[in-house]
C-alpha positions as MATLAB code, in Angstrom:
seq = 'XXXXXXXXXXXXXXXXXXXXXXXXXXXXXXXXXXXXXXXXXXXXXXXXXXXXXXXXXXXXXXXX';
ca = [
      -2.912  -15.725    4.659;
      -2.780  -19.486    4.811;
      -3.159  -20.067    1.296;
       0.545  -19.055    0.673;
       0.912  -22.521    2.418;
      -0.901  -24.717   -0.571;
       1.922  -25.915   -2.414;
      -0.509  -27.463   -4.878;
      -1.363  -24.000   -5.975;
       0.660  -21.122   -7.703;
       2.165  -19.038   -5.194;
       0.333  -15.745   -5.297;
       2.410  -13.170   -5.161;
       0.440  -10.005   -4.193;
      -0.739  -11.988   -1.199;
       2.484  -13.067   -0.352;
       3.846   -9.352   -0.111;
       0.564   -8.809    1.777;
       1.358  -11.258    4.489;
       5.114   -9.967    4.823;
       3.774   -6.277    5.022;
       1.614   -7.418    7.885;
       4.764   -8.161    9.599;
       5.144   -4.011    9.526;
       1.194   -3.749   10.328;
       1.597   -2.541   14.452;
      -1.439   -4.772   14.574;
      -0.310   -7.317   17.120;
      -3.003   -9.847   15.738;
      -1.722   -9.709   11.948;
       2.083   -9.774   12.944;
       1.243  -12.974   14.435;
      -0.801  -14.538   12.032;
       1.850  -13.683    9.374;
       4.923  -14.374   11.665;
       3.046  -18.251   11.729;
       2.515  -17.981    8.286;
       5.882  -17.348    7.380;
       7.669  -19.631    9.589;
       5.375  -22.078    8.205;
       5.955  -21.321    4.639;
      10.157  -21.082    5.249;
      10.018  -24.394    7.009;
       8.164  -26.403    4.315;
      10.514  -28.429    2.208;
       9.181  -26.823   -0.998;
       9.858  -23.563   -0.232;
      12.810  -23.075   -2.371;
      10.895  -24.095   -5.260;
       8.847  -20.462   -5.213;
      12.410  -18.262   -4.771;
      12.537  -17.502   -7.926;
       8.967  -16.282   -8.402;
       9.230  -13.993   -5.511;
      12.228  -12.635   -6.945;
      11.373  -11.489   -9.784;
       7.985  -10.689   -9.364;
       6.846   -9.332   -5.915;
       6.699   -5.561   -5.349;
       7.701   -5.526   -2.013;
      11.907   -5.163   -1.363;
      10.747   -6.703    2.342;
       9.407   -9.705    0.095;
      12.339  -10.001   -2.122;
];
């Protein structure tokens, strides 16, 4: 889950809709792995910069 959090990398989408799906999981462990994951990722000031790839090309409607 954490690597949606290396900004050095390209953003990988499928695991990106992954962690946001585990928001949906019931599994109290994932929802708050990804809940830190995505608070992480929102707060990080280059954030923005991966909008647009989530946009148009994640799967998920929850993602976009």
């Amino acid at each position: 889950m954490e690597a949606i959090l290396d900004f050095s990398q390209e953003l990988d989408i499928g695991l990106f809709d992954r962690v946001v799906e585990a928001m949906d999981s019931g599994k109290i462990d994932d929802l708050k792995m990804a809940q830190q994951v995505l608070t992480q990722f929102k707060d990080h000031e280059m954030s923005w910069t991966r909008a647009d790839k989530i946009l148009s090309e994640s799967r998920s409607l929850t993602s976009k």
